[in-house]
KEKOL-706121 format. One line per 4 residues: number of its first residue (from 1); their letters; for each residue z, x, y of C-alpha. Coordinates in Angstrom, 3 decimals, padded with zeros to 6 digits, always signed. Example, Ala and Ser with C-alpha at 12.3 -4.5 7.8 and 13.67 -1.06 7.14 Angstrom:
1 = as = +007.800:+012.300:-004.500; +007.140:+013.670:-001.060
This chain:
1 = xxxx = +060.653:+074.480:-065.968; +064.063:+073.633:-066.195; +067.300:+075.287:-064.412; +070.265:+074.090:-065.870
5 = xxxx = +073.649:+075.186:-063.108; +076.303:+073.077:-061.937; +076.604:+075.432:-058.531; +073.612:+075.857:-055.623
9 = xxxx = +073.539:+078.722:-054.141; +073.972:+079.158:-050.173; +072.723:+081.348:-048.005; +075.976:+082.112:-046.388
13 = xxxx = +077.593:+083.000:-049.816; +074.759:+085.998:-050.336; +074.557:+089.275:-048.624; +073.808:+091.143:-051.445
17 = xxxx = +071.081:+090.645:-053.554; +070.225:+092.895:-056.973; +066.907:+092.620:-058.361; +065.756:+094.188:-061.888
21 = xxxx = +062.347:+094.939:-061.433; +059.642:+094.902:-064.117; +059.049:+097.665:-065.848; +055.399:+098.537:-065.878
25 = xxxx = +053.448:+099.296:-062.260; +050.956:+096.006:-062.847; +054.256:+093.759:-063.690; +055.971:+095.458:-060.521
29 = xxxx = +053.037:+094.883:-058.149; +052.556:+091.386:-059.260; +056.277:+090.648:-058.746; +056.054:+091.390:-054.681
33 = xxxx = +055.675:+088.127:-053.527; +058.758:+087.241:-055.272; +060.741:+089.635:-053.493; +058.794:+088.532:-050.244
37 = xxxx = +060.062:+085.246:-050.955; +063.534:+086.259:-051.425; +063.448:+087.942:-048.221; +062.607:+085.001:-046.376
41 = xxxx = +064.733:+082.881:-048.190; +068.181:+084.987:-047.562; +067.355:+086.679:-044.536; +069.886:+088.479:-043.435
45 = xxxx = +070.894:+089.630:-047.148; +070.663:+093.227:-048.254; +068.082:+093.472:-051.255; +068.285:+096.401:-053.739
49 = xxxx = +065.986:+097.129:-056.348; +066.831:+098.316:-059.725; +063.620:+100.184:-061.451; +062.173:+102.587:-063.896
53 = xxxx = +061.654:+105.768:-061.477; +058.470:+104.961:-062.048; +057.410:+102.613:-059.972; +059.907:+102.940:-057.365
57 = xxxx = +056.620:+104.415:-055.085; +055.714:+100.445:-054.857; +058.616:+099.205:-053.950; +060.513:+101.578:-051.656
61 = xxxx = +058.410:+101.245:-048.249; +057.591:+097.508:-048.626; +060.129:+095.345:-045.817; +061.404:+093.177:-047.929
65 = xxxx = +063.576:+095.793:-050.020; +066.424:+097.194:-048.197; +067.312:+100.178:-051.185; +065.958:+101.357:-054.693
69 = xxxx = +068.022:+102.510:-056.965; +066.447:+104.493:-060.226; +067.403:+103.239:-063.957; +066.536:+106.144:-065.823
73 = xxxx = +067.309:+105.840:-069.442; +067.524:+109.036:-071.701; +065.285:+110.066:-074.477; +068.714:+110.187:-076.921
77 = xxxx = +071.347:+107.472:-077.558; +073.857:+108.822:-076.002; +071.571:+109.847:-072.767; +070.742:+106.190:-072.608
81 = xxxx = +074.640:+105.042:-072.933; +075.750:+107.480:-070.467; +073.034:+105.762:-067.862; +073.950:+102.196:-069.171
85 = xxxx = +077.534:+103.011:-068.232; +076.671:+104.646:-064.898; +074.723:+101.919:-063.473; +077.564:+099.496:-064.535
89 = xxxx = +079.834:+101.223:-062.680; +077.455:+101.421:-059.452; +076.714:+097.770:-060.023; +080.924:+096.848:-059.535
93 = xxxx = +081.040:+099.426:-056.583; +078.574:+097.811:-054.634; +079.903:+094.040:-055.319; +076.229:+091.849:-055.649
97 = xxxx = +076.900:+088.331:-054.811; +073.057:+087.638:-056.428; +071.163:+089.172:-059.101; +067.826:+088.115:-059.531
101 = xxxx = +066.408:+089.052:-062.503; +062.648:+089.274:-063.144; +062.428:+091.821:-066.333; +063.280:+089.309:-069.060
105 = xxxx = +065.322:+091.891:-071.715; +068.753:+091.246:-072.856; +069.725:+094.561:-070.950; +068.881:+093.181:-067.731
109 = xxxx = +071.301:+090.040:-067.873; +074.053:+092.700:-069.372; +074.287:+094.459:-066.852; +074.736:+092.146:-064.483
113 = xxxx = +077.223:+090.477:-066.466; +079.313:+093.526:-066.806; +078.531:+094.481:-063.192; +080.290:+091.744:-062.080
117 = xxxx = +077.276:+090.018:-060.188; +078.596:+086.396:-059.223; +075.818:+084.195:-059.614; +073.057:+085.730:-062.548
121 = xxxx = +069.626:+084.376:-061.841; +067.412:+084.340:-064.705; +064.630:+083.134:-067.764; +066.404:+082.423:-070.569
125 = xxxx = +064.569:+085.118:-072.696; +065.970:+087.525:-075.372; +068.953:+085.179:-076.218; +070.593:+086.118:-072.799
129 = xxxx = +070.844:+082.961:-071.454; +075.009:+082.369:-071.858; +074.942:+085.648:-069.703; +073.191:+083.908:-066.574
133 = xxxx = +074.872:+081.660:-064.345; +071.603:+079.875:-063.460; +069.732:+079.579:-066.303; +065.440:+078.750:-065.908
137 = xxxx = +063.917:+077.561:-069.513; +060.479:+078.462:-069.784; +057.961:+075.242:-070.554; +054.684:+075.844:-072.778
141 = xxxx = +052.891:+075.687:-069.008; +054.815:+079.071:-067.467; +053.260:+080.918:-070.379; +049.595:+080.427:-069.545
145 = xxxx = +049.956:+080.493:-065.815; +049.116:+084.270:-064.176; +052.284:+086.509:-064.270; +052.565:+086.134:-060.005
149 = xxxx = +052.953:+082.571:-060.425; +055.525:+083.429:-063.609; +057.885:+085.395:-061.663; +057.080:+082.674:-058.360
153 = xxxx = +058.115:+079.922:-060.732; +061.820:+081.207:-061.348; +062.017:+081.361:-057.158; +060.816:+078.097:-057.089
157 = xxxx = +063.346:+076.737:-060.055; +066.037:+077.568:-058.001; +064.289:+075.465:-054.547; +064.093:+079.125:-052.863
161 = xxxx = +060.947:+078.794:-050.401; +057.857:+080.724:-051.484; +055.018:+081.381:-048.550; +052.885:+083.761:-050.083
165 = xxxx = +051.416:+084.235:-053.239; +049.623:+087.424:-053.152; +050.868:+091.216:-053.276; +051.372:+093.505:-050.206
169 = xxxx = +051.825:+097.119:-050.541; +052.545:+099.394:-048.227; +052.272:+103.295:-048.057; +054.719:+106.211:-046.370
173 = xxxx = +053.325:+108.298:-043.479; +053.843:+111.628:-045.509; +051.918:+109.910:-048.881; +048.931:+109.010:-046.322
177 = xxxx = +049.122:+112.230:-044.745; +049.193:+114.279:-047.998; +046.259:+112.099:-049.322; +044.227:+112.780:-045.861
181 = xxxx = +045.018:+116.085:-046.281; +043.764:+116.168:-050.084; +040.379:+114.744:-048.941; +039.621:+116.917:-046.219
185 = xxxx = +040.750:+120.121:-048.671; +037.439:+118.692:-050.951; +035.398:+118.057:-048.059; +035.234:+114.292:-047.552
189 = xxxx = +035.359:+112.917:-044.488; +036.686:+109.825:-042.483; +033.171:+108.827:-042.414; +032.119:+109.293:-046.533
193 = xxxx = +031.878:+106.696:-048.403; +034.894:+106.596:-051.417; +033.951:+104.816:-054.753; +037.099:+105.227:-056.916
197 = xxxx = +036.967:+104.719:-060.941; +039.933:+104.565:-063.011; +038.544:+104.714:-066.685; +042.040:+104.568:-068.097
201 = xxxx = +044.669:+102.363:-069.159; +048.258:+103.246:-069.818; +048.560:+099.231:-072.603; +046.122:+101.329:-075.348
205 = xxxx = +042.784:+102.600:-075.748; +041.359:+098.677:-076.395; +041.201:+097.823:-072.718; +039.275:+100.810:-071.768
209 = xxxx = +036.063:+100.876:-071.357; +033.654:+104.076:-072.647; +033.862:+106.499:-070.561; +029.929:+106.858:-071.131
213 = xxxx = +029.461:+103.607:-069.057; +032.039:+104.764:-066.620; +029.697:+107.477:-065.925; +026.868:+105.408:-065.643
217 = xxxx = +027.796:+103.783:-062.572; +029.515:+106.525:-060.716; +026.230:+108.358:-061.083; +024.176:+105.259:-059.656
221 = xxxx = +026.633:+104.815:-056.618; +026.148:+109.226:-055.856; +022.363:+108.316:-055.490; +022.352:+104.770:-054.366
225 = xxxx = +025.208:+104.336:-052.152; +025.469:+108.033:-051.352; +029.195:+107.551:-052.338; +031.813:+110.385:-053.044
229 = xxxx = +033.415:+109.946:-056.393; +037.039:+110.413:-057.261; +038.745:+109.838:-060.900; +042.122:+108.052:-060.810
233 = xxxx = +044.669:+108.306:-063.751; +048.015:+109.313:-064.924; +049.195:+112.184:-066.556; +048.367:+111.030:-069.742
237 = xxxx = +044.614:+110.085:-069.165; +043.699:+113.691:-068.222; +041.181:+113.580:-071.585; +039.998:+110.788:-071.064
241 = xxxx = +039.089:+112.034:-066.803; +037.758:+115.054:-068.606; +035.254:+113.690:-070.541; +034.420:+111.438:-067.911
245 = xxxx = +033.964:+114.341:-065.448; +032.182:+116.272:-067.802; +029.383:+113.224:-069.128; +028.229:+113.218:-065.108
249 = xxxx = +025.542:+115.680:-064.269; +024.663:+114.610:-060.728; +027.851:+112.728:-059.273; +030.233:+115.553:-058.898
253 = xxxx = +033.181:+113.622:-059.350; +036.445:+114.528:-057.758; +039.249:+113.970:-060.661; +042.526:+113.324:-059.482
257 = xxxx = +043.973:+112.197:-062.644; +046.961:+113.515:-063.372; +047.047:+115.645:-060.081; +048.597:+113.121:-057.597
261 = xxxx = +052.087:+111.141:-057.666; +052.253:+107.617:-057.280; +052.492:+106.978:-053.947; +049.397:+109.752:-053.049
265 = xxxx = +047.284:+107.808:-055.345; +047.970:+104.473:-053.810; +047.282:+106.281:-050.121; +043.882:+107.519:-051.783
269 = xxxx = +043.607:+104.021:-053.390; +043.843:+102.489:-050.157; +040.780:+105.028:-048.506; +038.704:+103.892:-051.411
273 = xxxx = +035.369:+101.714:-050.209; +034.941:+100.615:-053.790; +037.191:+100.527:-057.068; +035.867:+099.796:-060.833
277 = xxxx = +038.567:+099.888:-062.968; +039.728:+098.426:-066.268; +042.701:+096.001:-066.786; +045.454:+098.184:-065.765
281 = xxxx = +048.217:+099.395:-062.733; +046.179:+100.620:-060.551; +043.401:+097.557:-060.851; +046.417:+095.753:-059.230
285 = xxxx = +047.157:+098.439:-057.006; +043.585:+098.106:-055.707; +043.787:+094.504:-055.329; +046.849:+094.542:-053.331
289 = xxxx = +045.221:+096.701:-050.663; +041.895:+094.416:-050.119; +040.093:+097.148:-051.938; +036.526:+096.000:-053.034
293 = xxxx = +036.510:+095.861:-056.810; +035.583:+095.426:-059.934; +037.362:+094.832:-062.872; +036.179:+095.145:-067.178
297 = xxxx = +038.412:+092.753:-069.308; +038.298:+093.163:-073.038; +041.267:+092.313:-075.131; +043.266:+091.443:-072.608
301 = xxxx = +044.270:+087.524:-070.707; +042.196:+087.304:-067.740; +043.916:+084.105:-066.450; +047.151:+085.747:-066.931
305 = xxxx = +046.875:+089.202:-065.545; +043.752:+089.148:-063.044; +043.437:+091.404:-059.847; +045.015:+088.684:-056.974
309 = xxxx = +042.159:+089.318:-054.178; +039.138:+087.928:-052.667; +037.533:+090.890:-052.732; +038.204:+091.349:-056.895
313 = xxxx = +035.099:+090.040:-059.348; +036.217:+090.785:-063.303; +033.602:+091.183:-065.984; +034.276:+090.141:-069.221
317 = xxxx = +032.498:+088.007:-072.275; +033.903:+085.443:-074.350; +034.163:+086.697:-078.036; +035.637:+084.959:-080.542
321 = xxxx = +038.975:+087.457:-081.495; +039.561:+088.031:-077.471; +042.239:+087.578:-075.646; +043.924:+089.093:-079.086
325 = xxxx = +046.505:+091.680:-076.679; +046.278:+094.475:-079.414; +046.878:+098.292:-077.724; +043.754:+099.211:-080.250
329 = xxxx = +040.729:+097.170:-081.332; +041.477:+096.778:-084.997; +037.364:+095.932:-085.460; +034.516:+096.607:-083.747
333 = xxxx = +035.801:+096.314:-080.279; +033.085:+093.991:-079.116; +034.902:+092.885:-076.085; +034.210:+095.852:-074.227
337 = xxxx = +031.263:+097.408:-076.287; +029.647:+094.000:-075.388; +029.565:+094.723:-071.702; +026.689:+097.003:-070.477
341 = xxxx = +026.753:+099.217:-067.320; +023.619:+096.947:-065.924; +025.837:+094.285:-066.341; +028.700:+095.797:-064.118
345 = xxxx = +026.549:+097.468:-061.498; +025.075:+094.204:-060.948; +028.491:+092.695:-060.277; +029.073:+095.731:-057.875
349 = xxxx = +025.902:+094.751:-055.929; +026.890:+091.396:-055.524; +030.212:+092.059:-054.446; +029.060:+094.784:-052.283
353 = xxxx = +026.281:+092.242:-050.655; +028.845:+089.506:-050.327; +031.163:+091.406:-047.794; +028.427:+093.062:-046.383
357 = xxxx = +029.410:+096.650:-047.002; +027.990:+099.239:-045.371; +027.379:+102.460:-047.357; +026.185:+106.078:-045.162
């Protein structure tokens, strides 16, 4: 890593901070530390988020970010200009001393330029370095390291002090009551035991697993753990919770996909006893919450992308096209086919023995 800048930056020169998120809810959730480590590194500055409306649930109730602020871009050219144009004026309102930027697109460094951000903190990506006025060049190393310690590595470029290294979420009173609420409308209680599956994955139908072998396990942990099963998912994996749903005969799953925002999912994330999940959002989610789980890698970079928790376990196998990062297998998928439920459920056991968790 290399920062090339002929200025440090003070502490008593920054009181406002702008930070361009990541775009996609794993990305986000694996960028908190870095904004923890802002926060403890400037105090007494006021941090605001700029982010896809998307993921705004992750980021608007954790302490170390002081405002959100939506980027919504249109589905037309013009609808996208008109947004471009509106945040650049907000940006020369508000009068950042810092920006901070961790999504690594052209656009990013633009608008901070043209927003009239004094000091432009940033990877040198998309030919956008002559935009930032700290510039970080990526080494060979940053690009095989897990994508926490990639957005911790342009804190620590700069000699900004980094204390932890692992997500923390947090959830709004009305999301937790809304998902309390949600449970006791279906009948589970404080008490029941809550094994939570996510079968999707937003990346492409290679890093999901079959939903046959999803419903495998959720029927073994009805009978064996007496556990109540609920289906997590966006709005676009409501086919893929369907089939699940419909493949289990004795589990009587409770499927949520597609029913909940974001923030009522992560409150029913967080009730969860168990999670089994593929590489995705939520996975990370999960992780950031302590949530026991277990996690089925297939064409995606384990060492890269990994659920950050001791209480995490990933199952994958070593074939010889994988980690190949395609949305859809363009062969015979071994990666996942590969992995049996036996294989998974034994994992679960493990785990479950490990922490010594109780099930009713």
């Amino acid at each position: 890593m290399r920062l090339k800048s002929r200025h440090k930056i003070s502490n008593q020169e920054v009181r406002k901070i702008l930070v361009r998120s990541a775009n996609w809810i794993g990305d986000t959730v694996m960028m908190i530390p870095s904004l923890m480590a802002l926060k403890k590194t400037f105090p007494h500055a006021k941090i605001t988020v700029l982010a896809s409306p998307w993921v705004i649930p992750l980021l608007e109730n954790h302490p170390s970010v002081d405002k959100t602020m939506i980027f919504a871009k249109g589905d037309s050219v013009f609808a996208s200009l008109k947004e471009l144009l509106r945040i650049i004026s907000w940006l020369r309102a508000e009068r950042f001393d810092l920006a901070v930027l961790f999504q690594n697109a052209f656009e990013a460094a633009f608008l901070a330029y043209t927003g009239k951000v004094k000091y432009r903190v940033g990877y040198t990506t998309d030919g956008r370095g002559f935009l930032l006025t700290h510039k970080v060049k990526r080494d060979q190393h940053i690009l095989l390291v897990h994508q926490v310690e990639y957005f911790l590595s342009l804190i620590e470029a700069m000699d900004w002090h980094v204390e932890e290294r692992e997500p923390i979420l947090y959830v709004n009173d009305e999301d937790s009551r809304s998902g309390s609420l949600m449970l006791s409308s279906i009948g589970i209680e404080d008490t029941s035991f809550i094994f939570g599956i996510n079968p999707g994955a937003e990346y492409g139908s290679a890093k999901r697993w079959p939903e046959e072998r999803f419903a495998f396990i959720a029927e073994w942990a009805a009978k064996r753990w007496n556990a109540k099963v609920i289906i997590f998912g966006s709005f676009s994996e409501t086919e893929i919770a369907a089939k699940l749903t419909n493949l289990m005969h004795t589990a009587n799953p409770i499927n949520l996909c597609g029913k909940t925002t974001l923030g009522q999912a992560m409150a029913l994330i967080k009730r969860c006893n168990f999670f089994l999940t593929n590489d995705s959002g939520l996975m990370h989610i999960a992780a950031a919450f302590n949530i026991p789980l277990v996690a089925i890698f297939g064409p995606t970079d384990h060492i890269v992308t990994s659920p950050v928790s001791k209480n995490a376990r990933i199952v994958r196998h070593n074939v010889d096209c994988s980690p190949c990062l395609k949305e859809v297998c363009p062969s015979d998928h071994r990666c996942m086919l590969s992995i049996e439920p036996e294989e998974v459920w034994e994992q679960m056991e493990g785990l479950k023995k490990e922490l010594k968790i109780a099930t009713i």
